[in-house]
N, C-alpha and C positions, 0 to 999 in steps of 0.2 A: 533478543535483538529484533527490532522492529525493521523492515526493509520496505519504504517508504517507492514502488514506482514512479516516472514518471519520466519528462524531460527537458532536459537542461535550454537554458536561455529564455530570454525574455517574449517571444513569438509564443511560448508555451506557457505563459504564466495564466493562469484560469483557462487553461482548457481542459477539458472534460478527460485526456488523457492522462493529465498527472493530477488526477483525484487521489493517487498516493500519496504524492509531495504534498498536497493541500492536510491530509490527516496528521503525516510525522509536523508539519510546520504549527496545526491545533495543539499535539501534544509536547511538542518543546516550549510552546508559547504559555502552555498551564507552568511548564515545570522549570521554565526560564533556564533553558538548556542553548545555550550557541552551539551553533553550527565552525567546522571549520573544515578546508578540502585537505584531506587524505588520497588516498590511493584509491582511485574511482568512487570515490563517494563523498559525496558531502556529509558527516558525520558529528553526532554530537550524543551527550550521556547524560543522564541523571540517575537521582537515587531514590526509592520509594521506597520505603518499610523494608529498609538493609536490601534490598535488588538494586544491583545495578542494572540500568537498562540502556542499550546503546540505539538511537535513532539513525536510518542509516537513510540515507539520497543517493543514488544511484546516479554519477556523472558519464556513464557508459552511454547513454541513449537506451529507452526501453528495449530495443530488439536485443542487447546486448545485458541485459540487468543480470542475469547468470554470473558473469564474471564478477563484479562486483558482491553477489550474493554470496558466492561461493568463496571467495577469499578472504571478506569480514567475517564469517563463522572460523574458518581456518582459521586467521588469524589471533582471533580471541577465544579459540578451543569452546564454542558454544554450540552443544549437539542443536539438531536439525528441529529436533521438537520445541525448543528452546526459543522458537525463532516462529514470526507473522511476518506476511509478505501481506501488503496494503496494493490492491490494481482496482482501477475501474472494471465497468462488466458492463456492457450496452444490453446482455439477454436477459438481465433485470430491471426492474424499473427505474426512473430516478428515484432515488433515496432513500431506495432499500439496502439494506446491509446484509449480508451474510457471512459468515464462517463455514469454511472446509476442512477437515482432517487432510484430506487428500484428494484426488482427483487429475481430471485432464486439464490440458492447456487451453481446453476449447476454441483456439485458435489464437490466440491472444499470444504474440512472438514474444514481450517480456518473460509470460509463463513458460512458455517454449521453450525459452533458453534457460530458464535459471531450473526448469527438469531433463534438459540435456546435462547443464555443466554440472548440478548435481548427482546425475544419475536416478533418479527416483522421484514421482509424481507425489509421495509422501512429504507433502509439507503443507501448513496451515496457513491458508489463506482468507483476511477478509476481501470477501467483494464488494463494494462499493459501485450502486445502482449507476447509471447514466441512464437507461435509456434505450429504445433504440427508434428513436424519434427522424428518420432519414430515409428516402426514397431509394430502393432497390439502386444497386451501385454504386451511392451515398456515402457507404458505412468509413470509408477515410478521412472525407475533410469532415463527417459529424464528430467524430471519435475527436480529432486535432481541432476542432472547434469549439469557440468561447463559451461558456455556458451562459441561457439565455437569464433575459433581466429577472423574467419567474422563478429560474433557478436558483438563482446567485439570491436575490433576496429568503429563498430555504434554504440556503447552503451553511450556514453558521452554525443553524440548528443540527442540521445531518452533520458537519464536522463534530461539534459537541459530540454527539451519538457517536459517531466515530470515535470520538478516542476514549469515551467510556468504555467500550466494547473492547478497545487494545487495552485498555486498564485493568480491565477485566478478565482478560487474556495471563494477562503479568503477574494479576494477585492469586487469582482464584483457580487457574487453568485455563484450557483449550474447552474444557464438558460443561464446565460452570458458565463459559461466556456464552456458548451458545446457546444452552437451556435457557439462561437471561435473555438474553438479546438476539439470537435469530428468531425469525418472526415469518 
């Protein structure tokens, strides 16, 4: 189960904070997966070499994505390891990728929540570069702001990258993706 962050509405489309939403929307678009609204999330599946995989959109609002995280895995009995949580990360650069086993929220209130409602900072996260391209007390409207024209013209590229890497993630593991593709 892929858990795509971000936030809902139109104010939020290409901004830098639902660089989650932008990878799940890459990877349903390779595997021609619709989306349709469920119970906090915008949700859709496909099938790769016999996995099912479910894409998930968080309609919580990021500070809230916990709720939504935690009751898609309930729902469809899919342990924790089983599962990638897709968030920007402004403390890396744009368009670096990384994967985590584990870790903190490093302030990031999506993260926040979905390690409170889960109970456990144990879950695999890519982070997805932004940046942090913003003037000391900046870091809000940069975060919820558009990505620039520089950006968005590499941004196709880093999405590609991006969903090779949850691909990667699906076929190979969580040790295989990263040995691949963190950098």
């Amino acid at each position: 189960m892929l858990f795509g962050l971000g936030n809902i509405g139109a104010e939020y489309d290409l901004t830098r904070h639902n660089a989650g939403f932008l990878v799940i929307d890459k990877i349903a678009q390779r595997h021609n997966a619709k989306f349709t609204i469920d119970k906090y999330a915008s949700i859709a599946s496909f099938s790769i070499k016999g996995k099912t995989v479910y894409l998930v959109k968080p309609t919580t609002y990021m500070n809230l994505s916990g709720q939504a995280v935690r009751y898609w895995l309930q729902f469809h009995k899919i342990e924790i390891a089983n599962s990638l949580v897709i968030t920007d990360d402004y403390s890396i650069p744009f368009g670096s990728l990384r994967m985590r086993a584990k870790g903190t929220h490093g302030g990031h209130n999506g993260l926040r929540d979905i390690q409170d409602k889960l109970l456990t900072s144990e879950y695999t996260r890519l982070r997805f570069g932004i940046g942090d391209d913003f003037p000391k007390g900046a870091m809000v409207p940069y975060v919820l702001g558009k990505f620039k024209l520089t950006e968005m013209e590499q941004l196709p590229l880093i999405l590609e990258q991006a969903a090779d890497f949850c691909e990667s993630f699906i076929l190979e593991g969580m040790a295989a993706a990263m040995n691949k593709y963190n950098k």
